[in-house]
MOPAC internal coordinates of N, CA, C and O (Angstrom, degrees):
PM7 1SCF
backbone

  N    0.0000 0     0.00 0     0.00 0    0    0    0
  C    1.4582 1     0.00 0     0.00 0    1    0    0
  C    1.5241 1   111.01 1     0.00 0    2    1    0
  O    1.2310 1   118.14 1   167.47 1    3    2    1
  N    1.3890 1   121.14 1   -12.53 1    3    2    1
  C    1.3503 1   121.61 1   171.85 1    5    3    2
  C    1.2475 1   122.30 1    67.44 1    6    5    3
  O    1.2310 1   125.58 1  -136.05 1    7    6    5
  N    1.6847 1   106.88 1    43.95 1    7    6    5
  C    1.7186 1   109.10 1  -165.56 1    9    7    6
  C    1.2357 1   138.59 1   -40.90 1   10    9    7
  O    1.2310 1   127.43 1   144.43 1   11   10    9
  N    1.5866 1   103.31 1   -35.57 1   11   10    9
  C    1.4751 1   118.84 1  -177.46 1   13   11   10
  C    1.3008 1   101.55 1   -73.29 1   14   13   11
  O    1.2310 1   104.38 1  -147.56 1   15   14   13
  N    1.4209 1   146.43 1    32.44 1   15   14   13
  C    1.5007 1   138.24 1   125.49 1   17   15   14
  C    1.2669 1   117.48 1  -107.35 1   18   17   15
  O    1.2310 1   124.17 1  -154.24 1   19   18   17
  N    1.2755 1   109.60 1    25.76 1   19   18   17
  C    1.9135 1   104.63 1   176.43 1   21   19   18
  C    1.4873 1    94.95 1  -121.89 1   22   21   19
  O    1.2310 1   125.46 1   -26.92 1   23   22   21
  N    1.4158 1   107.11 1   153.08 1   23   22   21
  C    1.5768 1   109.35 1   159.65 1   25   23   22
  C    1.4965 1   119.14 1   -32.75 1   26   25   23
  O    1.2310 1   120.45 1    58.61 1   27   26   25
  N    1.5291 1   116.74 1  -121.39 1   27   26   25
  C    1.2584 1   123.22 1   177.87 1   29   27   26
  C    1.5638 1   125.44 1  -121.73 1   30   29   27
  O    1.2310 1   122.43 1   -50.69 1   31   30   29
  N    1.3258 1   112.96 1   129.31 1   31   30   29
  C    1.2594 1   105.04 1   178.16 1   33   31   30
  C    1.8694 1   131.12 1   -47.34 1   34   33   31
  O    1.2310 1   136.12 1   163.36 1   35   34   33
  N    1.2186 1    86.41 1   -16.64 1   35   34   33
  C    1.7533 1    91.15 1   160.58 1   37   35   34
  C    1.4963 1   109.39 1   -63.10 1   38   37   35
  O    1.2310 1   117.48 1   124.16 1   39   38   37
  N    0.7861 1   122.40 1   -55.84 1   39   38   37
  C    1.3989 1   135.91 1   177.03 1   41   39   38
  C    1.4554 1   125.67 1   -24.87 1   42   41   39
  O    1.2310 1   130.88 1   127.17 1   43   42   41
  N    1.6993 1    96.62 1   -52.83 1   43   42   41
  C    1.6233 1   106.66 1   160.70 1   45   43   42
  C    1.7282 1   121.54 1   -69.70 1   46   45   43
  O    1.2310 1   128.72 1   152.60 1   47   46   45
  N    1.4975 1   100.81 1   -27.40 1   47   46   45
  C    1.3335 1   103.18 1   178.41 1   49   47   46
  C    1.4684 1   118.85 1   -68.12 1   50   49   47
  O    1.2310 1   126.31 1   162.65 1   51   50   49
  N    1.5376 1   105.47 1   -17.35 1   51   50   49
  C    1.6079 1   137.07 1  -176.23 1   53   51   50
  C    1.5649 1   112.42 1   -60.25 1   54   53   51
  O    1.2310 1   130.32 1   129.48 1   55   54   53
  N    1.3680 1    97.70 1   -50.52 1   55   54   53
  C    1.6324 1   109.11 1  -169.07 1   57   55   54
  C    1.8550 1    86.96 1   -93.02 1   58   57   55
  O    1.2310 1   103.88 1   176.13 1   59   58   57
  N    1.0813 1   147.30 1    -3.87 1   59   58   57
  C    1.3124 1   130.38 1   175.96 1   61   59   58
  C    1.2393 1   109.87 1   -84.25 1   62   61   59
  O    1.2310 1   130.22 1   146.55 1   63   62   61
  N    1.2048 1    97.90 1   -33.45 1   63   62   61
  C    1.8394 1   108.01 1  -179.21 1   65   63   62
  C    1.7950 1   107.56 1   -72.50 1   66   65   63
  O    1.2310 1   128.10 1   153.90 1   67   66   65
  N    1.2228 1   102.00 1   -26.10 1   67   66   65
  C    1.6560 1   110.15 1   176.52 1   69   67   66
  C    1.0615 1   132.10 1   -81.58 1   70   69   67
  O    1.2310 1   126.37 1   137.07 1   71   70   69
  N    0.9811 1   105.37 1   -42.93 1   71   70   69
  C    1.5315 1   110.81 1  -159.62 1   73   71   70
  C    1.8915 1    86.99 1  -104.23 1   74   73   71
  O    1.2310 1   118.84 1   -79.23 1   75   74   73
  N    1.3864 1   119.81 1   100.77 1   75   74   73
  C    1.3587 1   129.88 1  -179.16 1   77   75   74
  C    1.6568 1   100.90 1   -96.67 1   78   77   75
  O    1.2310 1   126.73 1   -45.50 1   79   78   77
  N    1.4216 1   104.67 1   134.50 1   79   78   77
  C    1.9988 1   110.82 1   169.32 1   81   79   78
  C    1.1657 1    97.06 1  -122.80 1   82   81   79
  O    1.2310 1   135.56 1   -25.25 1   83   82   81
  N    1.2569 1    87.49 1   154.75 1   83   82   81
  C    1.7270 1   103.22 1   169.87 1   85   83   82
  C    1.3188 1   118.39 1   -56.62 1   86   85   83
  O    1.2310 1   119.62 1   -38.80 1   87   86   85
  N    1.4190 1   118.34 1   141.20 1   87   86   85
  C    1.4250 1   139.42 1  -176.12 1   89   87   86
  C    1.5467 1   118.24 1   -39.34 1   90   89   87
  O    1.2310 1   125.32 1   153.80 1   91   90   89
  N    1.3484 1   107.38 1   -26.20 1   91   90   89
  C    1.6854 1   119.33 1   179.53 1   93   91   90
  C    1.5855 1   101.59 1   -78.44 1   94   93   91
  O    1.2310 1   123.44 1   140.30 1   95   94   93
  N    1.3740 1   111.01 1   -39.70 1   95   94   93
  C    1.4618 1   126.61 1   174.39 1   97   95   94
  C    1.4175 1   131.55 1   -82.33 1   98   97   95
  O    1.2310 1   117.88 1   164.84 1   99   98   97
  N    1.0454 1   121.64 1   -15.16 1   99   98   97
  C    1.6756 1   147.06 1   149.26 1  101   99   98
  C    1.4599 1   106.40 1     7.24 1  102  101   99
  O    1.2310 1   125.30 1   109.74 1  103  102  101
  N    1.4954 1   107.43 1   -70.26 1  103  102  101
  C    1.6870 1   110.45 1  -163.74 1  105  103  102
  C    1.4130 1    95.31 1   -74.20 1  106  105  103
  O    1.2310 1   108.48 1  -133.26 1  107  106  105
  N    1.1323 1   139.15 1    46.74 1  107  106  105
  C    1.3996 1   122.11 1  -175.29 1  109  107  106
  C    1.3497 1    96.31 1  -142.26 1  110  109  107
  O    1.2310 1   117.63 1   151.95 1  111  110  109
  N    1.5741 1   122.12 1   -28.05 1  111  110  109
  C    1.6616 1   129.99 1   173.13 1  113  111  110
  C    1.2521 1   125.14 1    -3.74 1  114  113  111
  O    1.2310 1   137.79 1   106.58 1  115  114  113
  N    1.6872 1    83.14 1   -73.42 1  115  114  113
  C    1.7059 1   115.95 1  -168.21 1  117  115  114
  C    1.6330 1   111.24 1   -65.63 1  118  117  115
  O    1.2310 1   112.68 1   135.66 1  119  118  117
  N    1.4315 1   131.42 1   -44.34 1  119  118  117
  C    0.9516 1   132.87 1  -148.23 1  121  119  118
  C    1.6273 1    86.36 1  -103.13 1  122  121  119
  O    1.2310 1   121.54 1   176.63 1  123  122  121
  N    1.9186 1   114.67 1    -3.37 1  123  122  121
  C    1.8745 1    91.52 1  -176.20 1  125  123  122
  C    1.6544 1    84.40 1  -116.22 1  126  125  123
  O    1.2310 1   114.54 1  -143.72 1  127  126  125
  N    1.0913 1   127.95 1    36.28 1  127  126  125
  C    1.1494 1   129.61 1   171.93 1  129  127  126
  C    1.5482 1   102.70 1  -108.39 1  130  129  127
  O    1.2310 1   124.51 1   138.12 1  131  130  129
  N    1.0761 1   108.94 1   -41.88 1  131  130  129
  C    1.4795 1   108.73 1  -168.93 1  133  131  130
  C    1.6647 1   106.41 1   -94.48 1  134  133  131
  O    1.2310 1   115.86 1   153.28 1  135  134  133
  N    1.5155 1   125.48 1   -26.72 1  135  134  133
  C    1.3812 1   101.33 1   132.85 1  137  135  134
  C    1.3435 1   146.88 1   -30.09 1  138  137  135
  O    1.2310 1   128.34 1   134.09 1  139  138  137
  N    1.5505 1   101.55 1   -45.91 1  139  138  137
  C    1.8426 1    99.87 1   177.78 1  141  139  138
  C    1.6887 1   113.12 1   -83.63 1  142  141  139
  O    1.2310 1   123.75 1   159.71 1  143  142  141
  N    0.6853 1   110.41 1   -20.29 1  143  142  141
  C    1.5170 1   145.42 1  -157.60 1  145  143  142
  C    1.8610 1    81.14 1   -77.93 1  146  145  143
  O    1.2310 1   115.64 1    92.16 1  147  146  145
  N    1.5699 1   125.89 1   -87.84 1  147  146  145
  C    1.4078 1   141.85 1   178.20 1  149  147  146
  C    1.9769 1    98.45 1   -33.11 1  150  149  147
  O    1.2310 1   130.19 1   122.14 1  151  150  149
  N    1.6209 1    97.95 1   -57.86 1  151  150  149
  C    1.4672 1    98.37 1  -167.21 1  153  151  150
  C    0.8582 1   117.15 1   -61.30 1  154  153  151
  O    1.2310 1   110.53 1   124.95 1  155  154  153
  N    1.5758 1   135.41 1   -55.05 1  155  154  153
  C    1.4177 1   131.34 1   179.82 1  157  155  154
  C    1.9447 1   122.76 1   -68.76 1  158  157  155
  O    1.2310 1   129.64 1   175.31 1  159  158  157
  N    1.0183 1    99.01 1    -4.69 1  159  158  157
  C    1.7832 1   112.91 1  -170.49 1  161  159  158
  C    1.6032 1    93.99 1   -44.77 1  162  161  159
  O    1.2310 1   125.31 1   122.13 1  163  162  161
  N    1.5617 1   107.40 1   -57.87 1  163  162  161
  C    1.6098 1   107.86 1  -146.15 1  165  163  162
  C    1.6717 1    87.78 1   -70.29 1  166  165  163
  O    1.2310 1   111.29 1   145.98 1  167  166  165
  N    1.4892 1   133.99 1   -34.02 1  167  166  165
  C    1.0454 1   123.57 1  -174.42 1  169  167  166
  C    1.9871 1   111.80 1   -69.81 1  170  169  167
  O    1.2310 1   118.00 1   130.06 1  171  170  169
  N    0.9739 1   121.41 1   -49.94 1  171  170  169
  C    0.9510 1   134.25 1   148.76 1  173  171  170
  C    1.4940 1   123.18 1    -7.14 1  174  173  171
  O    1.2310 1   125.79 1    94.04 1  175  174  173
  N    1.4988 1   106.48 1   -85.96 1  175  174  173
  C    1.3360 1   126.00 1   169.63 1  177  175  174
  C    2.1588 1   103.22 1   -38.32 1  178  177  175
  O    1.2310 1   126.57 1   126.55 1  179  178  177
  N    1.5319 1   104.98 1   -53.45 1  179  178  177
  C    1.6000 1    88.59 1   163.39 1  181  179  178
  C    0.8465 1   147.91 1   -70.07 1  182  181  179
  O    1.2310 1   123.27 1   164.35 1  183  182  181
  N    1.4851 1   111.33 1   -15.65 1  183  182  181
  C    1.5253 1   117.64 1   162.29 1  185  183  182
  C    1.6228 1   122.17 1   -56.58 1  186  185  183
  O    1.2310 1   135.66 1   137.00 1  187  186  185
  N    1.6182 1    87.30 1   -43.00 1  187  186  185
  C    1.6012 1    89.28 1  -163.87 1  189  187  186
  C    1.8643 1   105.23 1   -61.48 1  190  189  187
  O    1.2310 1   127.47 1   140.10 1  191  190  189
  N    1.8538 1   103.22 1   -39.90 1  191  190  189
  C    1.3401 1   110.38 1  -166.81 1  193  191  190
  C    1.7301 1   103.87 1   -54.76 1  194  193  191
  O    1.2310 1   116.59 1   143.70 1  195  194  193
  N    1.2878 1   124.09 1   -36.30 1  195  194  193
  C    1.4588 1   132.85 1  -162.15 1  197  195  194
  C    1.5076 1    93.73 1   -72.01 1  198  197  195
  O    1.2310 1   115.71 1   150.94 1  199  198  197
  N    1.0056 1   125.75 1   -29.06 1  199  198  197
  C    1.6055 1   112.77 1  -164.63 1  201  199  198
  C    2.0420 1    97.12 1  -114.52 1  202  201  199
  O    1.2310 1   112.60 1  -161.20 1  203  202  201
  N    1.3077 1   131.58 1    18.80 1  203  202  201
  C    1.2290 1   106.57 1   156.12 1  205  203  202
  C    1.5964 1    77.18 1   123.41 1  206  205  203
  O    1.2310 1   107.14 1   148.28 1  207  206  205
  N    1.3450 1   141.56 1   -31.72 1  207  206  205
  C    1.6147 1   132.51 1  -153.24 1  209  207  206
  C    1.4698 1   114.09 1    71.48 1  210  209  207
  O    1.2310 1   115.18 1  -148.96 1  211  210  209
  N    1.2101 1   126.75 1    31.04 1  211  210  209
  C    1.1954 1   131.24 1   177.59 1  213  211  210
  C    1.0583 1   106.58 1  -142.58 1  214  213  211
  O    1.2310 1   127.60 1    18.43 1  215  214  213
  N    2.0191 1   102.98 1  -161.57 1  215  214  213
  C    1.3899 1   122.49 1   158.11 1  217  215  214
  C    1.1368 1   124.86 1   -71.45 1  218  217  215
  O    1.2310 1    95.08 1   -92.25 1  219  218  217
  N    1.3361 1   161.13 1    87.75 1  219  218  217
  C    1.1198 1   119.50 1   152.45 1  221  219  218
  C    1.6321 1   142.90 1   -49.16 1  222  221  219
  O    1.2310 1   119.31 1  -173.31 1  223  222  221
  N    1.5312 1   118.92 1     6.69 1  223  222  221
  C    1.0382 1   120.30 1   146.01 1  225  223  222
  C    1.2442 1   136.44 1   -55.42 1  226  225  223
  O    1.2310 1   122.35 1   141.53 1  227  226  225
  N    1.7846 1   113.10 1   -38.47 1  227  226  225
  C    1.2328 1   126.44 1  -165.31 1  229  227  226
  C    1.4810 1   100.35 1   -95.71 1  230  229  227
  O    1.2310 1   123.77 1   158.80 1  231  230  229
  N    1.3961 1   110.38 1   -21.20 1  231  230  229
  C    1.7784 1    91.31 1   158.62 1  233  231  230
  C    1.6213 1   122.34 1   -80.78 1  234  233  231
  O    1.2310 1   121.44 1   125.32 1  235  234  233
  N    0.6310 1   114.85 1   -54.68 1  235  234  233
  C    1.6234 1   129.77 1   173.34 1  237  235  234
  C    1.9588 1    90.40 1   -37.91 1  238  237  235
  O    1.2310 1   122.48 1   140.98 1  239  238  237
  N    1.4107 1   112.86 1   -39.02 1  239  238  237
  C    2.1123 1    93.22 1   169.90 1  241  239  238
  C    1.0609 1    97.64 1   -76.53 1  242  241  239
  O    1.2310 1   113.55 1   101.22 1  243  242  241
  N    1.1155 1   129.81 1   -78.78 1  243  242  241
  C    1.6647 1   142.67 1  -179.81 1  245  243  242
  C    1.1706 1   102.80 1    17.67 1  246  245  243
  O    1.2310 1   120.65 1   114.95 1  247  246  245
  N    1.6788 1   116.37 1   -65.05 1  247  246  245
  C    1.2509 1   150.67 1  -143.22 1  249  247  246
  C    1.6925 1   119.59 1   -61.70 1  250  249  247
  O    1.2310 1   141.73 1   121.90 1  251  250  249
  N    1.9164 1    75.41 1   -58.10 1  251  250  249
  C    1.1972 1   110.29 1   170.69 1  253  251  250
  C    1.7936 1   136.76 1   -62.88 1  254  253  251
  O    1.2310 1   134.30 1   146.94 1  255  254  253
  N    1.5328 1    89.95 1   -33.06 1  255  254  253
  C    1.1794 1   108.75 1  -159.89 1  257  255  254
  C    2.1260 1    94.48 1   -87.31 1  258  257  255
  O    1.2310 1   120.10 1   180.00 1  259  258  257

């Protein structure tokens, strides 16, 4: 999967925890998590680049602090 161009593997663990199917549909979770997870990365990855590759939350404490 070539991780080191996706955000974070939490991330996939993110959408597994989210995206819930029905119990008949269960075994399918994991593998449609990491579909969305693969698909959105590259968009992702531009978001993050457009805003600094970070938080801007954690600057805005930084800041503060």
């Amino acid at each position: 999967m070539g991780h080191a161009n996706y955000p974070t593997l939490g991330a996939m663990k993110a959408y597994e925890d989210i995206i819930r199917l029905p119990r008949l549909f269960g075994f399918l979770q994991k593998s449609l998590a990491q579909f969305v997870y693969v698909v959105r990365a590259p968009k992702s990855k531009e978001d993050y680049a457009s805003i600094g590759s970070g938080s801007p939350l954690q600057r805005i404490t930084d800041a503060q602090a």
